[in-house]
C-alpha positions as CSV (number, residue, x, y, z in Angstrom):
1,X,-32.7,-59.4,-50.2
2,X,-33.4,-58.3,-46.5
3,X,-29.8,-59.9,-45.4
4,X,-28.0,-58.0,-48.3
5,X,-29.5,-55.0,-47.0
6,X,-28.8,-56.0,-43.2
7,X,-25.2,-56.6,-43.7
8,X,-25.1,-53.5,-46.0
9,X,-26.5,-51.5,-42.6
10,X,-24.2,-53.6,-40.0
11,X,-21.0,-52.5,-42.5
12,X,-22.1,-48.8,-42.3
13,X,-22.2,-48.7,-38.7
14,X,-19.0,-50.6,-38.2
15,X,-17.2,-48.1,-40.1
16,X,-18.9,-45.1,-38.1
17,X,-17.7,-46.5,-35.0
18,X,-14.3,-47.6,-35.8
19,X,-13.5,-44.4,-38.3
20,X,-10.9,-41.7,-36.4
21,X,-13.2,-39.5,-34.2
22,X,-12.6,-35.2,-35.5
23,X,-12.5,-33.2,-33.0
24,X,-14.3,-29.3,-33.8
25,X,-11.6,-25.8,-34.2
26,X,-12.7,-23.0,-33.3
27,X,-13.4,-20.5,-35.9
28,X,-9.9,-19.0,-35.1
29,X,-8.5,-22.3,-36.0
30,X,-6.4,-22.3,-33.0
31,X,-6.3,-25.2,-30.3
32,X,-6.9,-23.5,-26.6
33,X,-6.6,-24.9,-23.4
34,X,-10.0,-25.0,-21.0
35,X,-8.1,-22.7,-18.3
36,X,-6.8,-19.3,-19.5
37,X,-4.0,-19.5,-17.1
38,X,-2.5,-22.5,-18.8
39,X,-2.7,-21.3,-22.2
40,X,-0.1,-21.3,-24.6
41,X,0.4,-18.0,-27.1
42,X,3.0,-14.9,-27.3
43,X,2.3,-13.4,-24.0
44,X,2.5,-16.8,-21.9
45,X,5.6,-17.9,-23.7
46,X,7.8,-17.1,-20.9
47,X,5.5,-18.4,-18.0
48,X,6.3,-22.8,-16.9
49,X,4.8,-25.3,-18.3
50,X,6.1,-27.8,-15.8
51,X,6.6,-28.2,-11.9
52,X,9.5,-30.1,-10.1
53,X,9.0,-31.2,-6.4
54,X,10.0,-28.1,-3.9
55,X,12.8,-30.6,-2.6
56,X,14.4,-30.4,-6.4
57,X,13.9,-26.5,-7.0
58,X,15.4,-25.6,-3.5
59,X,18.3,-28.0,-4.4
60,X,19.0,-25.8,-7.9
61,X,18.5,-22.3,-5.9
62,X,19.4,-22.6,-2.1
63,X,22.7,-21.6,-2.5
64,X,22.4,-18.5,-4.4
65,X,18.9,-16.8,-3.4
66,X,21.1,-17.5,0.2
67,X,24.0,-15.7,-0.8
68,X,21.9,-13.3,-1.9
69,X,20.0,-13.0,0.6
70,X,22.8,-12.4,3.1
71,X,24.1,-9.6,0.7
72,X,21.1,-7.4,0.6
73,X,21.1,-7.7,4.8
74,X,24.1,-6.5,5.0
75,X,24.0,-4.0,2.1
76,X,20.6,-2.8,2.0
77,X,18.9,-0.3,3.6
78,X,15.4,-1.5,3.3
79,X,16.4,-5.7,3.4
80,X,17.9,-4.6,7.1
81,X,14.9,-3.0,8.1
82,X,12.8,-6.1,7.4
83,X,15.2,-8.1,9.5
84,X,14.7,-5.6,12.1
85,X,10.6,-5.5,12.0
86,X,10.9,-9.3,12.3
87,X,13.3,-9.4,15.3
88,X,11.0,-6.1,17.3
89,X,7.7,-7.5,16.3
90,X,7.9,-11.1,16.8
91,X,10.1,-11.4,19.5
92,X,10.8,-8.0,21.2
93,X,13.3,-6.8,23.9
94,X,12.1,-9.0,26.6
95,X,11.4,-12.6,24.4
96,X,8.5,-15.2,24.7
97,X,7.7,-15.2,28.3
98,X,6.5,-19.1,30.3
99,X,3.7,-19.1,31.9
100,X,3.7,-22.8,33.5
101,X,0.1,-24.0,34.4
102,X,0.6,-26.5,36.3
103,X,-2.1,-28.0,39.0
104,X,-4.6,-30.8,40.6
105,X,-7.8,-31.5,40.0
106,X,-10.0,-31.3,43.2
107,X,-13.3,-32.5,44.4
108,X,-16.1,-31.7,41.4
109,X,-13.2,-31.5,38.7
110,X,-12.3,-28.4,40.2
111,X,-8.8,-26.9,38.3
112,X,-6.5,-25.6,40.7
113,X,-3.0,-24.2,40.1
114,X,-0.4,-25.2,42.3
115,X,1.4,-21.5,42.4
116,X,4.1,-22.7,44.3
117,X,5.3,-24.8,41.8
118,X,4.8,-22.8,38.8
119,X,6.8,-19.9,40.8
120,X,9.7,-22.2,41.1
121,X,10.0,-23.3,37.5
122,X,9.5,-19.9,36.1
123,X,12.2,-18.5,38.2
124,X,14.6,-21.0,37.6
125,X,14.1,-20.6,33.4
126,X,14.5,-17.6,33.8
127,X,17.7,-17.7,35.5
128,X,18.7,-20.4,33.1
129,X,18.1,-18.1,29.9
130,X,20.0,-15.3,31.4
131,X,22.9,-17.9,32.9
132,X,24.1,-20.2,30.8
133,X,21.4,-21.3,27.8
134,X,23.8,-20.7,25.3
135,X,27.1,-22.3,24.8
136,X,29.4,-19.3,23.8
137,X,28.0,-17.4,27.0
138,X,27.7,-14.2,24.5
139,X,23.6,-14.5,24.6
140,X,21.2,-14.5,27.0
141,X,17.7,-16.8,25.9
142,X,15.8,-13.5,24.6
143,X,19.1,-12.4,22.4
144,X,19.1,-16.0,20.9
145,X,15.3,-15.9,20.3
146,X,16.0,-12.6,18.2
147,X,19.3,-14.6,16.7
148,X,16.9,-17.9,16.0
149,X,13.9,-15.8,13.6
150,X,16.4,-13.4,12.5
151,X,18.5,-16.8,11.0
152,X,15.4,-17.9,10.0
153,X,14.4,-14.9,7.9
154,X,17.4,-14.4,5.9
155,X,18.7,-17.8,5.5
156,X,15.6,-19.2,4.9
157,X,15.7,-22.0,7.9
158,X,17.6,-22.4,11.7
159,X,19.9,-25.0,13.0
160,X,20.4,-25.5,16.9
161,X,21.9,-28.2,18.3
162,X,20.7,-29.7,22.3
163,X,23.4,-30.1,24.8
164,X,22.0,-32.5,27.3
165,X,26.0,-31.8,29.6
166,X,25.3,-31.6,33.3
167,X,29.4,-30.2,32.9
168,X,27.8,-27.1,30.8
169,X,25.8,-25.2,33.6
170,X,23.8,-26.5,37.2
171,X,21.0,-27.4,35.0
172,X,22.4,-29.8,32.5
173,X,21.4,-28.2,29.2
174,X,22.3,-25.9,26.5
175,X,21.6,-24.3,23.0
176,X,24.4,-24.4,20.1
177,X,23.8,-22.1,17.1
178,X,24.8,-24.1,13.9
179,X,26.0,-22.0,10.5
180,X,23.3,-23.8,8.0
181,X,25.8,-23.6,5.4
182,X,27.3,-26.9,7.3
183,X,24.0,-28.3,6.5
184,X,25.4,-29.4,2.9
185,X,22.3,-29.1,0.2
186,X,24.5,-31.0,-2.3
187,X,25.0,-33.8,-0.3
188,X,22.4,-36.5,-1.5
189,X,23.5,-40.2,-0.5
190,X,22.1,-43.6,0.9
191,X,23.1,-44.0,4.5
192,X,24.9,-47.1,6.3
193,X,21.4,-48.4,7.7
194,X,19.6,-47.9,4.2
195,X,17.8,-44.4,4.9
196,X,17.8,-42.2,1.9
197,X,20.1,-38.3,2.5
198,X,18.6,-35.6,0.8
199,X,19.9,-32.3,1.4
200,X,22.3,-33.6,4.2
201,X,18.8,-34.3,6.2
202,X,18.4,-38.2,6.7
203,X,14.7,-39.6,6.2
204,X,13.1,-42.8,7.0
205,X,10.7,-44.4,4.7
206,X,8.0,-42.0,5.8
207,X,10.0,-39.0,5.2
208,X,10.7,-38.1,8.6
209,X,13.7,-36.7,9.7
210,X,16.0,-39.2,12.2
211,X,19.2,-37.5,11.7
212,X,21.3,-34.6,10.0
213,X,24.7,-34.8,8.6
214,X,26.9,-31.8,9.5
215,X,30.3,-30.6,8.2
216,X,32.5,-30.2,10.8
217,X,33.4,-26.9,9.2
218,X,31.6,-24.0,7.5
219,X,32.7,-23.8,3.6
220,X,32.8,-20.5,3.2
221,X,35.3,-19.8,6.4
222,X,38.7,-19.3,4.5
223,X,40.3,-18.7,8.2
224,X,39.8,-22.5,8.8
225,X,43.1,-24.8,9.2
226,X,44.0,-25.8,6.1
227,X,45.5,-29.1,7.7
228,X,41.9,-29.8,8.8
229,X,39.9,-32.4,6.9
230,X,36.5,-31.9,5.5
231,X,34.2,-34.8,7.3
232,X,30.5,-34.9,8.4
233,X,29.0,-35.9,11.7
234,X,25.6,-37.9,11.7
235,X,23.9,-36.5,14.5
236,X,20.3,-37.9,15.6
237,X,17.7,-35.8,14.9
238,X,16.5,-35.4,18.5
239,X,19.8,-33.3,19.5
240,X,18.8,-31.0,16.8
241,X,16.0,-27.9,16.2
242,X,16.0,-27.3,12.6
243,X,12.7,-25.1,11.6
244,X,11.7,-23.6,9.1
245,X,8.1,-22.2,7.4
246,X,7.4,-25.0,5.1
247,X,5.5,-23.9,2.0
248,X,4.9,-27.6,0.6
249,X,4.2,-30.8,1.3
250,X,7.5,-32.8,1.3
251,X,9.5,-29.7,1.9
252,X,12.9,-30.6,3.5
253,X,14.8,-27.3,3.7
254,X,13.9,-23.9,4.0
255,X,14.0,-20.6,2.1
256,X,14.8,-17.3,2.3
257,X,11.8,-15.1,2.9
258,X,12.8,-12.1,1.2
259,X,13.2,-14.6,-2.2
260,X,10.0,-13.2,-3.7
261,X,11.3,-9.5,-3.5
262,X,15.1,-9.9,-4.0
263,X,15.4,-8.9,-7.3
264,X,13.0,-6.1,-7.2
265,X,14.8,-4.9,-4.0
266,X,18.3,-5.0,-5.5
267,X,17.2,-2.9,-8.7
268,X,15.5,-0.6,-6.8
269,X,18.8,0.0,-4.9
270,X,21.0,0.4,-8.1
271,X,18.3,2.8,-8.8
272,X,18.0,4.6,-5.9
273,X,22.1,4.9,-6.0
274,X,22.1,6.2,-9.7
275,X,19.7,9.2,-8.7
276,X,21.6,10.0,-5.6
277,X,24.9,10.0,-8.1
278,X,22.9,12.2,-10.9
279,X,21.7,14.8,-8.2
280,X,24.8,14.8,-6.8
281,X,26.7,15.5,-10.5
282,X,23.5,17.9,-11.4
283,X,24.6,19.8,-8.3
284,X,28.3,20.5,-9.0
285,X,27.2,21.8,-12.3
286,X,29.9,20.5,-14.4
287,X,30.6,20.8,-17.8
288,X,34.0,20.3,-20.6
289,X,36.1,23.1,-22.4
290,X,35.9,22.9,-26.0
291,X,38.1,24.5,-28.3
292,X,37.7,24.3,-32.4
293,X,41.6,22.5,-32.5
294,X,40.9,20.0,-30.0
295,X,43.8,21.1,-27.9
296,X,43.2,21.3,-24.5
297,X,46.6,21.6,-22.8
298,X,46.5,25.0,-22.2
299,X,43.3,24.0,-19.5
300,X,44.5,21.0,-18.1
301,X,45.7,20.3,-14.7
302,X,46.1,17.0,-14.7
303,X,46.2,13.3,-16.8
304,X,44.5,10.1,-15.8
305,X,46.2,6.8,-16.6
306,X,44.8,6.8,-20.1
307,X,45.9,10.2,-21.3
308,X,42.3,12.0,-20.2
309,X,43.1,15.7,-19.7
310,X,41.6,17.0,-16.6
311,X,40.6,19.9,-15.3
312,X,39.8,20.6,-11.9
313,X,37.3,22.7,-10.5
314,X,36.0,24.3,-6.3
315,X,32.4,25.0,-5.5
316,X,32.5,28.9,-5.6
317,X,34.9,29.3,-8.0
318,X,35.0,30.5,-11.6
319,X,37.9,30.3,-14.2
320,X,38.3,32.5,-16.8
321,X,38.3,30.9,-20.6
322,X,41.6,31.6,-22.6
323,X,40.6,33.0,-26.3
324,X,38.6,30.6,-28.8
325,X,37.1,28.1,-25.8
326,X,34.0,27.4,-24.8
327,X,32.6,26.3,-21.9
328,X,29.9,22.9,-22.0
329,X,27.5,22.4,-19.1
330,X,26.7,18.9,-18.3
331,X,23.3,19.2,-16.4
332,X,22.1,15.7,-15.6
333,X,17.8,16.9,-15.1
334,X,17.3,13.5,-12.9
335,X,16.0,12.9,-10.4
336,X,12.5,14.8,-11.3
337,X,9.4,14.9,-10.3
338,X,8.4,11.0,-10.8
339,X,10.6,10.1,-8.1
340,X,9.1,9.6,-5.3
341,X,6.4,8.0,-7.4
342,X,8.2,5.4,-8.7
343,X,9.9,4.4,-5.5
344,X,7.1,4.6,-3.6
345,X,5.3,2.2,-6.1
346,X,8.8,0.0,-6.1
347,X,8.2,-0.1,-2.4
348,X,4.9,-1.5,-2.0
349,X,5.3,-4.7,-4.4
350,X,8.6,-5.1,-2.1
351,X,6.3,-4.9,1.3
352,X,4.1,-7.3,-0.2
353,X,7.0,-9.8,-1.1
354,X,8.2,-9.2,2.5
355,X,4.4,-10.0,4.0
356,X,4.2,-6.1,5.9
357,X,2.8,-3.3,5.4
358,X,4.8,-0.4,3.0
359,X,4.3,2.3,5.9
360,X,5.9,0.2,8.2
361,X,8.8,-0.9,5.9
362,X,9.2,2.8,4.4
363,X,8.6,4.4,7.3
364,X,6.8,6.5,5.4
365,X,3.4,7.8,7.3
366,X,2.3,10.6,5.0
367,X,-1.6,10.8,3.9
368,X,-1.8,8.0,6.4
369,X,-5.5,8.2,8.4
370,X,-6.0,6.9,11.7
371,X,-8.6,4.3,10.4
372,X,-6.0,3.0,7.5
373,X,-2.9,2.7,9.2
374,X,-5.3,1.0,12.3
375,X,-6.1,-1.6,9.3
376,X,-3.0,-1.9,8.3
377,X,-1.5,-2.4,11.7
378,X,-4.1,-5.0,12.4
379,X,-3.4,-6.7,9.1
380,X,0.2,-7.3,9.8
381,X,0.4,-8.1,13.7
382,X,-1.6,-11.4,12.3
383,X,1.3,-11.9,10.4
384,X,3.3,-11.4,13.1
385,X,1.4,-13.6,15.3
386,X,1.6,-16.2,13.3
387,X,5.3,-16.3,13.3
388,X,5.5,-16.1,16.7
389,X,3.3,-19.6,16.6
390,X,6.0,-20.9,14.7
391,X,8.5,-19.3,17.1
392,X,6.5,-21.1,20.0
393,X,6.6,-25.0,18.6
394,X,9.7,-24.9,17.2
395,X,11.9,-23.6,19.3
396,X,10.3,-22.7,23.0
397,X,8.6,-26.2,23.8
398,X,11.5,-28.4,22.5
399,X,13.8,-26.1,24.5
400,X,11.3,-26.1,27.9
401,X,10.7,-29.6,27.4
402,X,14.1,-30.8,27.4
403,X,15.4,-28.1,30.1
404,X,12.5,-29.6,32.4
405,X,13.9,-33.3,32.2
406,X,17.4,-32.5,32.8
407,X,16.6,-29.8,35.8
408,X,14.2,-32.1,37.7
409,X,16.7,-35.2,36.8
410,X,19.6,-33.2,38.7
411,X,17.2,-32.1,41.4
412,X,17.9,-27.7,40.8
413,X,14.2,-27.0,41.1
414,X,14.0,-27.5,44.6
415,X,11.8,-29.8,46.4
416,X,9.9,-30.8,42.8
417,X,9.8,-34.5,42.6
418,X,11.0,-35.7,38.4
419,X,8.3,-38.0,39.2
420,X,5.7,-35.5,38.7
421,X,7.7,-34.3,35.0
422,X,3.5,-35.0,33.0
423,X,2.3,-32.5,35.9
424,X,4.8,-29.8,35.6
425,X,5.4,-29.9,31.9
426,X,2.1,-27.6,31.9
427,X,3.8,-24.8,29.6
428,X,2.3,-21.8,27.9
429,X,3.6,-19.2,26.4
430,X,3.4,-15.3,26.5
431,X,4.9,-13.9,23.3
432,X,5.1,-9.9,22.8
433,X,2.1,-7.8,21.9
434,X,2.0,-4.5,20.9
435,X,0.5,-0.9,22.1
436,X,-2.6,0.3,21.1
437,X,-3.5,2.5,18.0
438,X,-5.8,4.2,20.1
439,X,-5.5,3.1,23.3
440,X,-8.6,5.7,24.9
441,X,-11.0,3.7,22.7
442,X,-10.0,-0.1,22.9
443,X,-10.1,0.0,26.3
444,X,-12.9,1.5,26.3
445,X,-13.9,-1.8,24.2
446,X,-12.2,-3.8,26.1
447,X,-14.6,-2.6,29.5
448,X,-17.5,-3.5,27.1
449,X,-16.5,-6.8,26.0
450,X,-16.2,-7.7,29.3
451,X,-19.5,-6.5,30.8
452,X,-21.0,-8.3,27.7
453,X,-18.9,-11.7,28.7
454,X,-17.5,-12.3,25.2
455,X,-13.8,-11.8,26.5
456,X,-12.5,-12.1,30.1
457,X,-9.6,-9.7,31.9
458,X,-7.1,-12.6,31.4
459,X,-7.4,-12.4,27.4
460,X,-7.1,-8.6,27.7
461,X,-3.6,-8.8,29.8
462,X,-2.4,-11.4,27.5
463,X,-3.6,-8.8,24.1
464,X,-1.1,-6.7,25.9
465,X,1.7,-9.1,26.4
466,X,0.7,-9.8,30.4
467,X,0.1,-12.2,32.9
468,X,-3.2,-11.8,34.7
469,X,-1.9,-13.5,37.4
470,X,1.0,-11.1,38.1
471,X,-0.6,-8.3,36.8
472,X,-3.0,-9.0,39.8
473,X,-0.3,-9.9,42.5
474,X,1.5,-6.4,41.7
475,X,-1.8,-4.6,42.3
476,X,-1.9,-6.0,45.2
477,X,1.6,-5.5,46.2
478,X,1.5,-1.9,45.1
479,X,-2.0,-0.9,47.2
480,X,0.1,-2.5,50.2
481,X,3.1,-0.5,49.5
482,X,0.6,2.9,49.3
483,X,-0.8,2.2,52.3
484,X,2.1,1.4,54.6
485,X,3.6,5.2,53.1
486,X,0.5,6.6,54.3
487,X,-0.5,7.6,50.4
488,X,-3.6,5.5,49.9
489,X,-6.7,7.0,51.7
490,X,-10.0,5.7,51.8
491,X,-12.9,8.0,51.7
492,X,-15.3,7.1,54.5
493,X,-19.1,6.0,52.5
494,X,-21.5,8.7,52.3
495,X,-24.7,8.1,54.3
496,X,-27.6,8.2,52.0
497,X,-30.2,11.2,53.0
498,X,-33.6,10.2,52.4
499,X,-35.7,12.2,50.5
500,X,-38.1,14.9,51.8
501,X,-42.2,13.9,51.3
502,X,-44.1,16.4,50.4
């Protein structure tokens, strides 16, 4: 009896564990995912439910967000404006400026600059970015910096080839601004040596870069030679800059960075050209003759191409009806009072797709205070500045790095030895900065910081774009200068009087 009963209990529980395990609905009777944001129902139905690699969704829509891109630069008001904030504010009229470091270690590990060096390489870059540093001659070095972000901005990424040609100037090197549209995204093949092309970039086995295949003629030029055939050039990746803010891991070509925005700019400025077009129609006050026969003959002055009857009318001028017409206005009421409102509005989700701020963009200060438009000033220059990081590693070291080699290897920096190239190649860099809000009271927080030690006089020269080194030199120069004129006088000290007992 007990192992009737025992194998009775062992079949019971064998069949609870093996039986198809139910899983609860909620009352609702509705299956729902654990996060709200990937739930499925009516007002999610047109969100994605899936993610391709960035390499595969820039491959579908480089081409066109491109295209589009270059439209609204050269069409739109407020896409031009962008381009121009990004050229002012991260590179400016005079461009990233080098300040080489170089120097010896002394006796105690003592730091000291060897000035006469760093004078002699400055000065010669210089002269090299306004002599030479491009290979059409049309730019100095600060034009192409403004060319290089600008690119980079509206096409999404920037393509310079190195020119290591002692034939090209006295100091052996040179930039070449490449069309990134000869950069062929469609062109996806398996090199000679076995390296996978993706994008016309070629990558090694750890995805790094190691050369880039380039048309020998831009696509969309229709004044090429028709004789000329289409090939590509493999050219090794260390003759080439290509940069680009990468928003992924993987990421082998850049995008536009108005993409976010494009639409909503390009409907705003249909929009924008419909009201100007009703207020413009509203203000003629036009209108149609009607007459009970339909006949307008008698009114018309004229007959477009599909037998219209037209009438036309001056500002200022009033015709006089002829017996059984009547006169139709044709008042178009918009734009009204909304407006501004709803451009305004349109504006600011297109500032925030841009990355700045909508009073900078607009140019629109009204109702602004001097503590929020500080905030928002503040708020963007980090943007800015961290572009002009970007700026700085991907094009200005590369470039100083390789104008360095070539200038000490054909002996045009004087008497600098190449030997010492891991001395000299001591580079920083000085990109713009910007004027104060309120430039009474940061300086006055400024002087504070610096009785209190938590910044020094050389961080507040390079807040403001400067070099405390030659900000110090020209005061120097300049008290000379006053005193050999005769315009700097020194009062003699004051002899303290002691004071009286009494």
């Amino acid at each position: 009896l007990h192992v009737a009963w025992g194998e009775q209990i062992m079949g019971l529980v064998k069949r609870l564990l093996t039986a198809p395990q139910q899983v609860s609905v909620p009352a609702t009777g509705k299956r729902s995912a654990l996060y709200a944001a990937a739930q499925m129902g009516r007002l999610t139905a047109s969100m994605a439910t899936y993610s391709l690699s960035a390499n595969q969704e820039i491959y579908r829509s480089l081409r066109t967000m491109r295209a589009r891109s270059r439209e609204l630069a050269r069409d739109n008001a407020h896409a031009k404006k962008f381009l121009q904030m990004v050229e002012t504010n991260v590179i400016g009229p005079e461009g990233v400026m080098l300040q080489n470091k170089a120097g010896d270690y002394g006796a105690g590990g003592t730091f000291k600059l060897d000035e006469v060096a760093n004078s002699i390489i400055e000065r010669e870059f210089k002269v090299w970015g306004y002599r030479g540093c491009e290979v059409t001659g049309r730019m100095s070095f600060p034009a192409a910096q403004r060319l290089y972000v600008r690119t980079m901005a509206r096409d999404g990424e920037v393509l310079l080839r190195r020119i290591r040609d002692p034939k090209r100037n006295r100091h052996g090197y040179a930039l070449q601004f490449i069309d990134v549209d000869r950069l062929d995204e469609r062109y996806n093949d398996t090199a000679p040596n076995g390296n996978a092309i993706r994008m016309g970039v070629e990558l090694n086995r750890e995805g790094r870069a190691v050369a880039y295949w380039i048309d020998n003629w831009n696509p969309g030029d229709m004044l090429q030679l028709t004789g000329a055939a289409k090939e590509r050039e493999r050219v090794p990746a260390d003759q080439i800059i290509h940069d680009f803010l990468q928003d992924r891991a993987e990421q082998i070509r850049g995008i536009p960075w108005m993409h976010a925005a494009l639409i909503r700019l390009n409907n705003l400025g249909a929009f924008d050209e419909a009201a100007i077009i009703a207020a413009r129609i509203g203000a003629a006050k036009m209108g149609f003759w009607t007459s009970k026969d339909g006949d307008g003959s008698a009114l018309a002055d004229d007959e477009d191409a599909a037998g219209n009857l037209i009438t036309e009318a001056e500002p200022g001028t009033f015709s006089v009806a002829p017996e059984g017409y009547e006169f139709q206005s044709f008042d178009p009421k918009y734009p009204e009072a909304n407006y501004d409102g709803f451009t305004k509005a349109c504006l600011r989700g297109i500032a925030s797709g841009f990355g700045v701020s909508y009073n900078s963009l607009a140019s629109d200060l009204e109702g602004v205070s001097y503590s929020s438009i500080r905030q928002g000033v503040l708020d963007e220059r980090d943007c800015w500045k961290t572009i002009q990081a970007q700026v700085v590693d991907g094009l200005m070291r590369p470039v100083f790095r390789d104008w360095l080699e070539t200038s000490l290897l054909l002996g045009q920096l004087g008497p600098l030895p190449a030997s010492k190239i891991s001395k000299f190649h001591s580079d920083s860099w000085q990109p713009r900065r910007w004027q104060w809000v309120d430039p009474k009271n940061d300086l006055e927080a400024a002087e504070l910081a610096v009785k209190l030690g938590v910044t020094s006089r050389s961080d507040i020269c390079a807040e403001s774009g400067k070099d405390f080194r030659d900000v110090t030199e020209q005061n120097k120069q300049d008290e000379a200068d006053l005193r050999a004129a005769g315009l700097l006088r020194v009062d003699a000290p004051t002899k303290e009087v002691p004071a009286k007992t009494v």
